[in-house]
N, C-alpha and C positions, 0 to 999 in steps of 0.2 A: 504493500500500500504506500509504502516512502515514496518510489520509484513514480509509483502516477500521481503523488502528491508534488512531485518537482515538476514532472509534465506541467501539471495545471498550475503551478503556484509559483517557479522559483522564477526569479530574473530572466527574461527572455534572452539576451546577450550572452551573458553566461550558461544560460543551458543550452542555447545553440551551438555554442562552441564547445561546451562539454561534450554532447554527442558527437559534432562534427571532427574533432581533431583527431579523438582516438580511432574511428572509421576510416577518416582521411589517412592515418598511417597505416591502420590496417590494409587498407586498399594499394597503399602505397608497399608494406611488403608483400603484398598478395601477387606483385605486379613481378616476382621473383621466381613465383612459379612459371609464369612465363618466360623470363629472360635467363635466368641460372642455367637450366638445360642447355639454350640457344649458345649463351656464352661460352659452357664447356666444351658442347658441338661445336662450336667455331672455330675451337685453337684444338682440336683432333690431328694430332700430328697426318700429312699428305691428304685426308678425306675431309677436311675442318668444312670448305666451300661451299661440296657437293652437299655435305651431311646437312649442313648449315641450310640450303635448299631446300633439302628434302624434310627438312620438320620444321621448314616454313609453309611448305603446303599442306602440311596436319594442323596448321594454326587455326584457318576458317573452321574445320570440321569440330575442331577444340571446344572454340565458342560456340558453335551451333549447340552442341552438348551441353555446354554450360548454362545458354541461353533458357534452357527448358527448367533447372533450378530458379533464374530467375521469373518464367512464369508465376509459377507455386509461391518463391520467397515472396517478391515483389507483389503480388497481387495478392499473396494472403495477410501480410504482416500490416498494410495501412487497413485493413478490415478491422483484424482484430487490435490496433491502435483506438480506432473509433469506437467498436464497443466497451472498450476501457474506458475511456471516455464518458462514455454513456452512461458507467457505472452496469453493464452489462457483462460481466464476467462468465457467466456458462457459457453466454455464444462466443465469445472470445476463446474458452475452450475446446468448442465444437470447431471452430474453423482454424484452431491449431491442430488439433487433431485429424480432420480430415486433409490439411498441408501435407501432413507425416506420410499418411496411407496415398494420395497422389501422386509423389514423389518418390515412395514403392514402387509403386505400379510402375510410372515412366521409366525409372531406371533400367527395369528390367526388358521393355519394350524398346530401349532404345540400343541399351547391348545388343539384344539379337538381333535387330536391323542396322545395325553401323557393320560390324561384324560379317555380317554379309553383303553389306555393298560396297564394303571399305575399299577395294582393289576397282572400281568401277569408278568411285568416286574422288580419288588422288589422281588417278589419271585422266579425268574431267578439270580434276580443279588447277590443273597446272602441274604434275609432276611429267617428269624425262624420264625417257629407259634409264636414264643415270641418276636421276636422285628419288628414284621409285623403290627402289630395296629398303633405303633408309626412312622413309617415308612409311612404308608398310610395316618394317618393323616396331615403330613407333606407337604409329595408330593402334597397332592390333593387340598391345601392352596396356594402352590407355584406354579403350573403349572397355577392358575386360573390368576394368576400375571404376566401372562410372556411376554403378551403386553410390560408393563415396565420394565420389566427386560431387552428385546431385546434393546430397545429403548435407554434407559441409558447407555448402554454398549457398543450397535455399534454407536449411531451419537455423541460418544462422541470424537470419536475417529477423527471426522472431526474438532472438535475443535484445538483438538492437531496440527492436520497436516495444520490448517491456523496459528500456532502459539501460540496459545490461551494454553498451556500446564496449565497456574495458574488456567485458570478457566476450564480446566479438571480435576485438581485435587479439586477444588472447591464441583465440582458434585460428586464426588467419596463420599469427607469427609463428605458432606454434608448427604449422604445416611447411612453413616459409622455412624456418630454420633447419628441418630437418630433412630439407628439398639439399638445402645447400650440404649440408653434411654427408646428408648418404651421395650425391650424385658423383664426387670423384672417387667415394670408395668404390662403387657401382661399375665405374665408367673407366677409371684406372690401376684401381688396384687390382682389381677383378677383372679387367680388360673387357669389358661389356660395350663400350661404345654407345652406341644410338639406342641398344636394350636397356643399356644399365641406365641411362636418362630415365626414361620411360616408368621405369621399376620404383627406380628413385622418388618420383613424382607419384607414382599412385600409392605407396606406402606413406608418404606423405599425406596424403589426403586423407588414407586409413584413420589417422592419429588424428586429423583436426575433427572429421566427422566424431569420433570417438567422443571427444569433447563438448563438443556441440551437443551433442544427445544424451552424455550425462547431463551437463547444464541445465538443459532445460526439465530434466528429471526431477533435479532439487526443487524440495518443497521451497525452499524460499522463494522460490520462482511466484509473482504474482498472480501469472497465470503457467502450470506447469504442465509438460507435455504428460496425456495420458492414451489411450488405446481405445478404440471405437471402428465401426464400419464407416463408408462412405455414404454419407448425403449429398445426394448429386446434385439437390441445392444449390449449399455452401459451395462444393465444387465448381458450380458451373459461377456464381459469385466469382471467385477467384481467382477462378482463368479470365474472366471478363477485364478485371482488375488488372490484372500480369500481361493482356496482353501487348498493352503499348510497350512496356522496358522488352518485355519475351521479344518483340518485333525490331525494337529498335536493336537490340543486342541481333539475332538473327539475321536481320537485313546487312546488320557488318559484317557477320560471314558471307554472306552471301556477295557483297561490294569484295571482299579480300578476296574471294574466290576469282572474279571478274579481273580485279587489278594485277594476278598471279597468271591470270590465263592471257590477260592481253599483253603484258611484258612478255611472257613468249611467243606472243603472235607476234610484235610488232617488233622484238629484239631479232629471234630470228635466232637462227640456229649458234651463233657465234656471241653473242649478248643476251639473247636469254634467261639463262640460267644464273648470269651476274648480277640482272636487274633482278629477276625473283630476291637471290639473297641479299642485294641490298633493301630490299622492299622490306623483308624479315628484319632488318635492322632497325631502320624506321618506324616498322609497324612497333617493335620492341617499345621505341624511344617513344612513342607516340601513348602507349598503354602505361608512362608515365606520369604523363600529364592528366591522361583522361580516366583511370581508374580514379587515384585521389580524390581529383575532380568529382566524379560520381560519388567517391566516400562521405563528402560532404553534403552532398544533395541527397542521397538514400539514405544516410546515418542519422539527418535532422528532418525528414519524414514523421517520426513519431510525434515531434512537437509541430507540427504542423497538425496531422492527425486526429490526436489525442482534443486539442483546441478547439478544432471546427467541428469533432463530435460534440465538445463539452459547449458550446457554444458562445463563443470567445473570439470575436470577431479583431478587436485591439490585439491579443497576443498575436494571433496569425498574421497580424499586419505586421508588426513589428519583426515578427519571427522571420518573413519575407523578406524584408528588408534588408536584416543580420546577414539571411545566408547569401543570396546576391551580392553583397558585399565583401563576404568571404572569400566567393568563389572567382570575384573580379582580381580581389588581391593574389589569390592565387594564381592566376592564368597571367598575370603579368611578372609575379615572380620567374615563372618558367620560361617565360619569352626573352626575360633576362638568363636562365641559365645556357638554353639554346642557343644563344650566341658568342656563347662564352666556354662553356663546357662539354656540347655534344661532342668535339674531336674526344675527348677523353672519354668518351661512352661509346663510342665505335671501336674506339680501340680496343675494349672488354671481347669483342667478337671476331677480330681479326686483325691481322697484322698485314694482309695484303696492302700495300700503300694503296692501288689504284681504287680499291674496293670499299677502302677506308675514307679518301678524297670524295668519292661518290657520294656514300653513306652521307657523310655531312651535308653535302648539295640538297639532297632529297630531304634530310632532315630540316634544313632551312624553309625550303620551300613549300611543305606539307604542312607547317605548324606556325606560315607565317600571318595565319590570321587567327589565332586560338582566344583573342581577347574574347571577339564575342560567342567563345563557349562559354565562357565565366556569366555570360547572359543565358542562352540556350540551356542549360542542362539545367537549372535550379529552377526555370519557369515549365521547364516540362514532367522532372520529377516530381517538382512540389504540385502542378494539379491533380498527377496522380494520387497526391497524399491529401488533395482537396475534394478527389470522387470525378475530376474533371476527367475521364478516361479517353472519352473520346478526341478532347483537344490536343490531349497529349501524344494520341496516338498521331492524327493526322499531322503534328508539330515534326515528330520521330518520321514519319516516310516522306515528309514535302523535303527535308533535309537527305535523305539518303536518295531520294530519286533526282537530286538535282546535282550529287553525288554521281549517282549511276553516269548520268547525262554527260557529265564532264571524263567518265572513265572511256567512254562510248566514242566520244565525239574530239577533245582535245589530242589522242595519238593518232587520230585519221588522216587529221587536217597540219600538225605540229611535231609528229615522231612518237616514239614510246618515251621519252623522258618526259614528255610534258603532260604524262600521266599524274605524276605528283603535284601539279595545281590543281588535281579537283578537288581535294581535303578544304583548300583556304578558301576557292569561289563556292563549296554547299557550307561551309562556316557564317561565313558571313551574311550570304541571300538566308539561311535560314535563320539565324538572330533577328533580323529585321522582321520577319514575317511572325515569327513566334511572339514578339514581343508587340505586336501590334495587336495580335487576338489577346493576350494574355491582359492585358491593357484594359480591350473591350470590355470582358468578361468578369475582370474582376470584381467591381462593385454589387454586380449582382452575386457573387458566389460568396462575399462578406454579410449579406443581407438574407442568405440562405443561411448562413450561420450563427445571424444572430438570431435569428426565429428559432434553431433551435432550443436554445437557453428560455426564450419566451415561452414557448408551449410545454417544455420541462417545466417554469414556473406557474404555468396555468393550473398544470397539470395536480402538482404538488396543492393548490388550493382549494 
């Protein structure tokens, strides 16, 4: 009861940035499971390139997996925020509970079907007969994982949204750290290579789910996870909820898969396979910024949430304002790091000079509009945590299809390098666009909100 007592009551400043920091770093080492593997793979004594390649084309297929935890987290966790809120704690139960049993199910559905298309779908998304061995070995390591992978990544998220943001990041670093420790015993003491990565990474994840699911087991938990059947309901609630972030995350697989297949179309047999793995650099560099970034805007969801259940039209105002705020300071810190220190973050991946020259070009020029992400992510997360699902969703694909458009269209007309400006022109056209409905909308969604605290006190009379 503390926990939804600071929701509703403490300092809006302060508890935004309570939830937001420890998210934000958690997201920030989470961003390790990504990159740690990539970086070992890259300094692979004679294979470091190719390999480096080849589990950059498991990257898309990664997230798409990942993406369906964020279904479930993301769409079930600002639900049961709001019935807290509400002061409606069984259904907050019910819809933790049926998260659990969802995320069962899909795990297992989605092993058997990755698993059997995996070799169909690496060499659709961009692998070569030469960075296909490593690729497959990878894949077919990590889909065998994804029970825990789903697991650790969507009910972690219900942590967050009871409060518990320390001990989300807890399970993050805890998976982070032990990515970094096994992956060279794996990979070189053990001579594993591309398997021992792979190995490395889903034992990992073993250990953060682990966590996760004791967590939320403790009775101290406000609302603690317990055991029931599926109401298809609540279910269907939740993917409703989930599906704008599930989409938005998705559709990035699906742009990486695009931007991987058209650097070998338009590289061509001799540049190819160079541009893929500088693209994997990039994408790396790029899942630094924008994890965090997300850490911020999904970590302070529950105080968004929790408010516009409780009908608290002033804190959500305010609470808007903090994160926005946050997330601009942040995007401009990074815009400073980027010009400053990405040569030292290519170089984590490879020592090739030409590949490393590259890397940096593309990292420049992909991230040189990110200010107005520090716009975009907090106005599209936060309506999700406002019920605005639909805004957020068409916000999330007007942004990726204008994305597509620039992947499509700019190497036709400009070459395969000039693939890397469509990240900065769908940054910007979608900031402008998002913030202008966000704009419209909002006074009426503050006014939805304060009705409810009215009819709560009617009620009570």
């Amino acid at each position: 009861m503390k926990k939804e007592k600071n929701l509703g009551g403490a300092p809006v400043f302060r508890l935004v940035l309570g939830l937001a920091v420890p998210t934000m770093l958690a997201q920030l080492v989470s961003v390790l499971y990504s990159i740690v593997d990539r970086m070992y793979i890259g300094n692979l004594p004679e294979i470091g390139g190719v390999a480096l390649a080849g589990v950059g084309v498991c990257g898309p297929i990664v997230t798409l997996l990942t993406s369906f935890a964020t279904l479930v987290g993301l769409g079930g966790s600002p639900l049961m925020a709001m019935r807290m809120g509400q002061g409606r704690v069984e259904d907050a139960k019910k819809i933790l509970n049926n998260c659990f049993m969802t995320l069962a199910v899909l795990s297992m559905v989605l092993t058997a079907v990755f698993l059997l298309l995996k070799d169909q779908l690496l060499m659709w998304f961009g692998a070569s007969i030469h960075t296909f061995p490593y690729a497959n070995t990878y894949m077919t390591i990590y889909t065998a994982g994804t029970f825990f992978a789903l697991m650790a990544s969507g009910m972690n998220s219900f942590l967050i949204c009871q409060g518990f943001s320390g001990l989300g990041m807890i399970s993050v670093v805890l998976g982070a750290v032990m990515n970094i420790i096994l992956d060279p015993v794996f990979m070189f003491l053990l001579h594993m290579d591309v398997a021992g990565a792979a190995i490395a990474t889903v034992i990992s994840q073993i250990c953060s789910c682990a966590f996760v699911l004791l967590a939320l087991r403790r009775r101290k938990m406000p609302v603690p996870l317990g055991w029931g059947g599926l109401d298809w309901g609540i279910v269907g609630r939740v993917l409703s909820f989930g599906l704008s972030p599930f989409l938005t995350i998705a559709t990035d697989s699906v742009l990486l898969i695009v931007l991987n297949t058209v650097l070998q179309r338009y590289g061509g047999p001799g540049l190819g396979d160079t541009l893929v793995t500088c693209a994997t650099v990039v994408q790396s560099y790029l899942l630094v910024i924008t994890m965090p970034l997300g850490g911020i805007t999904l970590g302070t969801q529950p105080v968004i949430s929790f408010n516009y259940g409780a009908g608290r039209p002033d804190r959500v105002r305010r609470a808007m304002r903090d994160i926005v705020f946050l997330c601009l300071c942040f995007v401009a810190l990074m815009m400073v790091v980027t010009h400053t220190l990405s040569p030292l973050f290519v170089r984590l991946f490879t020592s090739d000079a030409d590949l490393a020259a590259r890397s940096v070009t593309y990292i420049k020029r992909f991230t040189c509009m990110i200010i107005p992400l520090g716009i975009q992510y907090p106005l599209v997360d936060e309506s999700i945590a406002l019920g605005q699902v639909n805004r957020a969703l068409f916000c999330s694909l007007f942004r990726k299809t204008v994305f597509m458009a620039g992947l499509l269209l700019l190497p036709l007309f400009f070459g395969a390098e000039a693939t890397f400006f469509s990240e900065p022109i769908a940054d910007v056209i979608a900031a402008t666009v998002s913030s202008i409905l966000f704009l419209r909308a909002y006074p009426k969604v503050l006014g939805t909100c304060a009705s409810f605290r009215q009819n709560a006190e009617t009620a009570a009379q």
